[in-house]
C-alpha positions in Angstrom: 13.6 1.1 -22.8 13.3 4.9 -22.2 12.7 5.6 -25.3 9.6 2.5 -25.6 8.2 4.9 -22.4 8.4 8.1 -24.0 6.4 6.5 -26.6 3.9 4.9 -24.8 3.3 8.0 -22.2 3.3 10.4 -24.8 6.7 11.8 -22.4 10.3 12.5 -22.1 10.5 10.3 -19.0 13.7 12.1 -17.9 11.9 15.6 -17.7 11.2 14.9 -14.5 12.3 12.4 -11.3 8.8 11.5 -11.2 8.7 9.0 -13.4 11.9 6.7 -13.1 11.2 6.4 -9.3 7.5 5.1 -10.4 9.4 2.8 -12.9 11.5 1.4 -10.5 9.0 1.6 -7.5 5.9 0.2 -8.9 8.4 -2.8 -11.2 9.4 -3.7 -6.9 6.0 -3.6 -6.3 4.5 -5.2 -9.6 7.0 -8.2 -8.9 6.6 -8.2 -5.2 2.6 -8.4 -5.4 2.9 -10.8 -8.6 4.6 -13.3 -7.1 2.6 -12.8 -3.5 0.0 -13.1 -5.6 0.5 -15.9 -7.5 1.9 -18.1 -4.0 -1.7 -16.7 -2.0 -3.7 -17.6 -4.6 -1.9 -21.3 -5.0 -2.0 -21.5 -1.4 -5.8 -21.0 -1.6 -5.9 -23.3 -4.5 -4.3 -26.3 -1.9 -6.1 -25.2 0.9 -9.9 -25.5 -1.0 -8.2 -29.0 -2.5 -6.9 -30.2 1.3 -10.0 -29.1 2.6 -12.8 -29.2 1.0 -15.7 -26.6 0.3 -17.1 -27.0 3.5 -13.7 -26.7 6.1 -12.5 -24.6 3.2 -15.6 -21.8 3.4 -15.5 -22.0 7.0 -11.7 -21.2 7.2 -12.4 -18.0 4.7 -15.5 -16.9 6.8 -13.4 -17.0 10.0 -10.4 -14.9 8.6 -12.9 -12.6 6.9 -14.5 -11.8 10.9 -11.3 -11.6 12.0 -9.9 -9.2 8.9 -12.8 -7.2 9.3 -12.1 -6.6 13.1 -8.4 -6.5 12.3 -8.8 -3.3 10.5 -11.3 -1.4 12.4 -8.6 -2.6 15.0 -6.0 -0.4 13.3 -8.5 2.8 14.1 -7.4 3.7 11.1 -3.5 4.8 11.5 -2.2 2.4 9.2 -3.6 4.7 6.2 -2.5 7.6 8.1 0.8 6.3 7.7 0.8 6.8 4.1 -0.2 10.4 4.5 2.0 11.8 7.2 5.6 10.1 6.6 6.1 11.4 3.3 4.9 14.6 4.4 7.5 14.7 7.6 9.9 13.1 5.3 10.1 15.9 2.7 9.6 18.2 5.6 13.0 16.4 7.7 10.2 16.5 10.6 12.0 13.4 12.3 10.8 14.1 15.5 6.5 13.7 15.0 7.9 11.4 12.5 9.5 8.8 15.7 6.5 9.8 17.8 3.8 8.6 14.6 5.6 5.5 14.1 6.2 4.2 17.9 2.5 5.7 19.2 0.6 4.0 16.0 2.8 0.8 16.5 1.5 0.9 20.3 -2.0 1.9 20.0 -2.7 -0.9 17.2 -1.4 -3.8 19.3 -3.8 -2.6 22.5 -6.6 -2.2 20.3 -6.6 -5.2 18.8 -6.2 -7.4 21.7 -9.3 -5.5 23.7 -11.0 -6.1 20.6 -9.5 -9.7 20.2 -11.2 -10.6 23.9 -14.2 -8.4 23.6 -15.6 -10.4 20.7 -14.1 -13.7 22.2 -16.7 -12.7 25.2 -19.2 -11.8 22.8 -19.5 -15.1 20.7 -18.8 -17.0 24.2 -22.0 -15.5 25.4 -24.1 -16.0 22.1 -25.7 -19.8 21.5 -24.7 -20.1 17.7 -23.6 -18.1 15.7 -24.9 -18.6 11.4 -24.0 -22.5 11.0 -20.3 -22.0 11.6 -19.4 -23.3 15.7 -18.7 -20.7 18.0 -15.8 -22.0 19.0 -14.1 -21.9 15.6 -14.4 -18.4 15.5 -13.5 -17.5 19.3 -10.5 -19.3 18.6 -9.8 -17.5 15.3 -10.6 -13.8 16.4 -7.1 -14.3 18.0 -6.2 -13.9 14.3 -7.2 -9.9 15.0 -3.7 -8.4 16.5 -1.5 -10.1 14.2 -3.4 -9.3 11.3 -3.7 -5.9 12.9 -0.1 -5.6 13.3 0.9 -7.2 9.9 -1.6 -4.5 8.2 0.2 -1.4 10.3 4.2 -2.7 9.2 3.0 -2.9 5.7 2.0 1.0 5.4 4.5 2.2 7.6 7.2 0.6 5.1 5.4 1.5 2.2 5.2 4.8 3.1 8.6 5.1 3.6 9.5 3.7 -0.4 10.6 0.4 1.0 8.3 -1.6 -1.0 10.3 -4.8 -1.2 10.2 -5.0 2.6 6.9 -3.4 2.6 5.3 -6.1 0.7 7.5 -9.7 0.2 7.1 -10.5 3.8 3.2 -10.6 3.8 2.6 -11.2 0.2 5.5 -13.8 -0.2 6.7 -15.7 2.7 3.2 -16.0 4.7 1.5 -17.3 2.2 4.3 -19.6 1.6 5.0 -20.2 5.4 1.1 -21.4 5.2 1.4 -24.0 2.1 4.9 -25.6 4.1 2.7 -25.8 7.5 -0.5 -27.0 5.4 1.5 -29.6 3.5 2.0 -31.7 6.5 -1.2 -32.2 7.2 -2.9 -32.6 3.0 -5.8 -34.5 3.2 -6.1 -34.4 7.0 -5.8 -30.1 7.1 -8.9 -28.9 9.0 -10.5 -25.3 9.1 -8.8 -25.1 12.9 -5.3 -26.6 12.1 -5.5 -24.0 9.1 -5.9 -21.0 10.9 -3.1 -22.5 13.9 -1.0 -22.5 11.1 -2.0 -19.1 10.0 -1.4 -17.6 13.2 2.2 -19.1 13.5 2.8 -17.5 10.7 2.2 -13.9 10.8 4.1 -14.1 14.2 6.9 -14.8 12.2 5.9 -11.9 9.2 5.6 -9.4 12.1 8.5 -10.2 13.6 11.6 -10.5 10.9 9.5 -7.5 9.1 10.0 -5.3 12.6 13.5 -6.0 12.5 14.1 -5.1 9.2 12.5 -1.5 9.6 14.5 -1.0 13.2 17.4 -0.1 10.6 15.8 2.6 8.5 13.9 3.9 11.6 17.1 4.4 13.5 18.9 5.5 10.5 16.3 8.8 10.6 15.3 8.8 14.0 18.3 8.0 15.9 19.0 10.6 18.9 15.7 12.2 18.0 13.5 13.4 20.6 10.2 12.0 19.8 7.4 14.8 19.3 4.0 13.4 19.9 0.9 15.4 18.1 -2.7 12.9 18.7 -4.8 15.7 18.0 -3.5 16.1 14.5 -3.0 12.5 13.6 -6.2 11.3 15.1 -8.0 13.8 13.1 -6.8 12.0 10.2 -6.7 8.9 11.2 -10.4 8.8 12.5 -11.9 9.3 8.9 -9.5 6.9 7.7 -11.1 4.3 9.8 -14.5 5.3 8.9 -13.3 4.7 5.3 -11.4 1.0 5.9 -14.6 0.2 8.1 -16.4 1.0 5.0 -13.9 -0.5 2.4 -14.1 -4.4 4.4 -17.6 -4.0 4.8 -17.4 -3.8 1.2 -15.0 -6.6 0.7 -16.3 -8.9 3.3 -20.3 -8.5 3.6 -20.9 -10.6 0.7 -18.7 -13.8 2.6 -20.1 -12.5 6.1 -23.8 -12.8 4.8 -23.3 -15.8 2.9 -22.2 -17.7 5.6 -24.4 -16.4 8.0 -27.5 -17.6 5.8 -26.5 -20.0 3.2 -23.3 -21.7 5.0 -19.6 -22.8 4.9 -20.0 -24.7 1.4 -21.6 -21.9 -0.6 -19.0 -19.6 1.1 -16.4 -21.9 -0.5 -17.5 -21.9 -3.6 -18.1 -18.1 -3.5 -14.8 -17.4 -2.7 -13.1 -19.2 -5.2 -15.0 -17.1 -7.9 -14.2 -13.7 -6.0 -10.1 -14.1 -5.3 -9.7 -15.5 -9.0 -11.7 -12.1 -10.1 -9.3 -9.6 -7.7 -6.8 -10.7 -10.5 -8.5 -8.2 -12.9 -7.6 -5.7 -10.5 -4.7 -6.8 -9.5 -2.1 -4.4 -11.4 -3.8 -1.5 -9.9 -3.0 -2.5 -6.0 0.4 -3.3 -7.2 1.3 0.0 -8.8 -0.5 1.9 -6.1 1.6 0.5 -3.7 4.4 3.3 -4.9 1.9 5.6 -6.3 0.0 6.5 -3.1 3.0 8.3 -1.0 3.4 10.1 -3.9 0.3 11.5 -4.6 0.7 13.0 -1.0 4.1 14.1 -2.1 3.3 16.1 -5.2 0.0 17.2 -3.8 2.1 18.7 -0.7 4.4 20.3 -3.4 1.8 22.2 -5.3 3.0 20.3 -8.4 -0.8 19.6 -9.7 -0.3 19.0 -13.5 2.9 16.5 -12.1 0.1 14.5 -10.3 -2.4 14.8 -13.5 0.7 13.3 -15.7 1.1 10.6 -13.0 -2.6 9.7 -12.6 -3.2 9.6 -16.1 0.1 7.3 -17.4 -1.4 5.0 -14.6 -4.7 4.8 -16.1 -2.8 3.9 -19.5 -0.9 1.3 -18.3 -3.0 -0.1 -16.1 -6.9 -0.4 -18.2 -5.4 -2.9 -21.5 -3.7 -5.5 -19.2 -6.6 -6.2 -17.3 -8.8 -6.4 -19.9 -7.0 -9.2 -21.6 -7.3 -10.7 -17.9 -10.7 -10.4 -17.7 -11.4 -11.6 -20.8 -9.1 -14.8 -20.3 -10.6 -15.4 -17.3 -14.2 -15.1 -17.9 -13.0 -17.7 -21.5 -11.0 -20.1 -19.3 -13.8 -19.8 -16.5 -14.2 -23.5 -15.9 -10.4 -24.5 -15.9 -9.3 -21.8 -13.9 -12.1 -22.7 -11.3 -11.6 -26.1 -11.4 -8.2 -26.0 -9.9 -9.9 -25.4 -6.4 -11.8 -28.9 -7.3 -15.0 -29.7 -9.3 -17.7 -28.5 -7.1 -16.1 -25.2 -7.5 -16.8 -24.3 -11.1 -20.3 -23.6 -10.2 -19.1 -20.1 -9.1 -18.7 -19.2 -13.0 -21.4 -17.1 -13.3 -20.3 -15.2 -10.2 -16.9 -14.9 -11.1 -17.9 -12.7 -14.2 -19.9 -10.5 -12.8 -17.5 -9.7 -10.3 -14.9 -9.0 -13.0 -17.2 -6.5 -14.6 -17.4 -4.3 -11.6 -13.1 -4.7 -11.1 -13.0 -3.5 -14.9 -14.6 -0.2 -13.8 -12.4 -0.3 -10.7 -9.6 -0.3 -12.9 -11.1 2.1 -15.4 -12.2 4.7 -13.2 -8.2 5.0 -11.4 -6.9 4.8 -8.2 -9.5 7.5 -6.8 -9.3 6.7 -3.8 -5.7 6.8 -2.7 -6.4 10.5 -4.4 -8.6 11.4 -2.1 -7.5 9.9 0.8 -3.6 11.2 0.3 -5.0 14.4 -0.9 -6.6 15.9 2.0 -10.3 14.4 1.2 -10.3 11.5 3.5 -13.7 12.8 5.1 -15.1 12.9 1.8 -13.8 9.7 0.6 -14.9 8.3 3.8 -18.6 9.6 3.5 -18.6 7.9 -0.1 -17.1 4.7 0.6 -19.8 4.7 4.2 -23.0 5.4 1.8 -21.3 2.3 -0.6 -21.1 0.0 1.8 -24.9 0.6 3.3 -26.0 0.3 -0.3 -23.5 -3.3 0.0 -25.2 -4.4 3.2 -29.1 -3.3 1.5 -28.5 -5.2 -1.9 -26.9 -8.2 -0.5 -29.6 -8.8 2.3 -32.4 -8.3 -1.4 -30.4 -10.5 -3.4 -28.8 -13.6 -1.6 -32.0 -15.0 -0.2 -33.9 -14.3 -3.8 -30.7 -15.7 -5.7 -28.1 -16.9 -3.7 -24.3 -16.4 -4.2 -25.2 -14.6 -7.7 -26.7 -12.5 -5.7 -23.9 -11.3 -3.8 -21.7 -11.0 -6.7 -24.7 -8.5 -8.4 -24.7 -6.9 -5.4 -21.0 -6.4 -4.7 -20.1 -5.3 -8.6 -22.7 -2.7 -8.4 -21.8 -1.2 -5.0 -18.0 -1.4 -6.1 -19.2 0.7 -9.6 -21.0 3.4 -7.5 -18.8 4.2 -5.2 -15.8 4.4 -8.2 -17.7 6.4 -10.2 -18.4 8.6 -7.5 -15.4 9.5 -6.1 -13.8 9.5 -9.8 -16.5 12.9 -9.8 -15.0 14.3 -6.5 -11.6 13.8 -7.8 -12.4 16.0 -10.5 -14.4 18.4 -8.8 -11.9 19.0 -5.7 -8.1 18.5 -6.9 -8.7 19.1 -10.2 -7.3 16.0 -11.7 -8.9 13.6 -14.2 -8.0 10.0 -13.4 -9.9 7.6 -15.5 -9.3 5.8 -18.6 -11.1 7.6 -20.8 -10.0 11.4 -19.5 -6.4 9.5 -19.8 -6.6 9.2 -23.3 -8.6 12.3 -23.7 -5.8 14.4 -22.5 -3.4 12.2 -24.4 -4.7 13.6 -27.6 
């Protein structure tokens, strides 16, 4: 098996600890997320069968509100998280280390239930909002804290290299926890009992994943004084929720602005076409999920050409696979859409667009995380911010002129720009090439 790697990096894997802990880190995490992956997107599969376009669009267009406020919700510590643990960690810094974890932990849950009843209030006091009921999504911005808190457990044990824990609780068992509670109901499931059961279940997530932690948190921090620095982590943290604000507007304008103009059933049928194209870009979130602490790491360590190795194996492994995904999808188009139901192969032609801007995703490397783990968050957050006003500009152009296509056009060319972009800044500021094509260039 070492010697197929060496081969196919171009390597002597064992120069270096570097790569057998991404081996091992990003096959937890490859496995974790595939399997998550494969239960979400069956349970979405049941839920758009159970439901029906309509309940099934106004179920996605609640938990996108409530996603999008879940993260600004976070105020951005949960990607702190991934920058300052590995860097106390190699530093044995256990005392700002305890005081991160238990003020972040804190500070999530209070934001997110003043947000949770601020816009509660807010659609109380408004007549209607798009053609969704009001009440539907008072009731489902309750969603916010859980999701809030799910999303802060998930980097905090990521950043600490316990992927398993980091990701089978929120990838595996809620998704599965959601198919047990919808089964009850089948054919009877509505858009409310869906998100009830939704809720139930990340209480659950939050709580056997918080218990699980407790042990490696009081293995480091046990009889440790706690040392509490805002200043510092809110100065990080701040850009980083500039840049998740940024990244959800992104990912959720397109369902926001559909359902706000067109309506639950076109938001249904939308959906379908985008979470069967995130599949293209699938093995990248997966093999980040261990390559982001340790871009931090290296970069921390001065060991630049170490983090130019790592980025550019990535970009190897990662381009070919989902290619051949793309292309089966966008061949199989109709069958794969058709497991939702019938009415949801019209989203074909919006399903391949969409996997033409995750193929640049892919192609251009995990940029991001570079920049973010590297010390560039403010300019990763100023990218991702001009991205996601172009996002809000095209889709308002193009989804009255041409409907769902429109948001699909919209959201594969914002998702293009602001890859390409940042894939310049990498360059420019660390010094490290990570796409595709510099991968194989420097592989000569």
């Amino acid at each position: 098996m070492k010697k197929w790697l060496a081969q196919y990096v171009g390597k002597d894997v064992e120069q270096t600890e570097l790569f057998p802990l991404l081996f091992r880190g990003a096959g937890v995490a490859l496995a974790s997320q595939l399997l998550g992956a494969g239960i979400s997107y069956f349970t979405q599969v049941l839920l758009a069968r159970w439901m029906g376009a309509t309940d099934y669009g106004t179920y996605d267009y609640i938990i996108a509100i409530a996603t999008l406020v879940g993260y600004v919700a976070g105020l951005g510590l949960p990607n702190s998280m991934l920058r300052f643990i590995p860097e106390y960690t190699v530093k044995q810094d256990w005392g700002r280390l305890k005081g991160l974890i238990l003020s972040s932990w804190g500070v999530v849950l209070l934001s997110s239930l003043l947000l949770a009843v601020v816009g509660s209030t807010t659609v109380a006091w408004l007549s209607q909002i798009s053609s969704l009921p009001s009440d539907s999504i008072k009731f489902g911005l309750w969603t916010v804290p859980l999701l809030a808190l799910v999303r802060q457990q998930l980097e905090m044990t990521r950043a600490s290299k316990q992927i398993a824990l980091a990701y089978l609780p929120s990838a595996v068992f809620l998704p599965l926890l959601v198919i047990f509670g919808s089964a009850y109901y089948g054919q009877e499931l509505t858009s409310k009992l869906a998100l009830i059961i939704t809720m139930v279940s990340l209480a659950v997530v939050i709580i056997a994943q918080l218990w699980c932690f407790k042990v490696w948190f009081e293995k480091k921090c046990h009889a440790i004084k706690s040392i509490y620095v805002p200043k510092e982590w809110l100065a990080v943290a701040f850009p980083l929720l500039l840049n998740d604000g940024a990244h959800m507007i992104l990912s959720q304008t397109d369902i926001l602005m559909i359902g706000s103009t067109l309506g639950s059933f076109q938001v249904g049928i939308y959906t379908a076409a985008l979470k069967t194209s995130a599949w293209v870009g699938f093995i990248l979130v997966a093999v980040n999920a261990i390559a982001a602490p340790m871009f931090a790491t290296l970069y921390t360590q001065g060991r630049l050409k170490d983090l130019q190795e790592l980025v550019a194996n990535i970009a190897r492994w990662l381009f070919f696979p989902a290619l051949l995904i793309a292309i089966a999808l966008i061949i199989n188009a109709d069958a794969v859409l058709g497991l939702f139901g019938e009415e949801f192969v019209a989203g074909r032609w919006e399903m391949t667009v969409l996997i033409a801007g995750q193929l640049v995703n892919v192609g251009a490397g995990p940029v991001g995380y570079i920049m973010q783990m590297t010390g560039y968050h403010r300019q990763c957050a100023y990218v991702v911010c001009c991205s996601a006003f172009l996002n809000l500009i095209l889709n308002s152009i193009l989804i009255p002129m041409i409907g769902i296509l429109g948001a699909a056009i919209a959201t594969a060319i914002t998702m293009a720009l602001w890859n390409i972009w940042l894939h310049q800044l990498v360059v420019k500021k660390i010094g490290v090439q990570p796409s595709i094509i510099s991968a194989f260039k420097l592989g000569r």
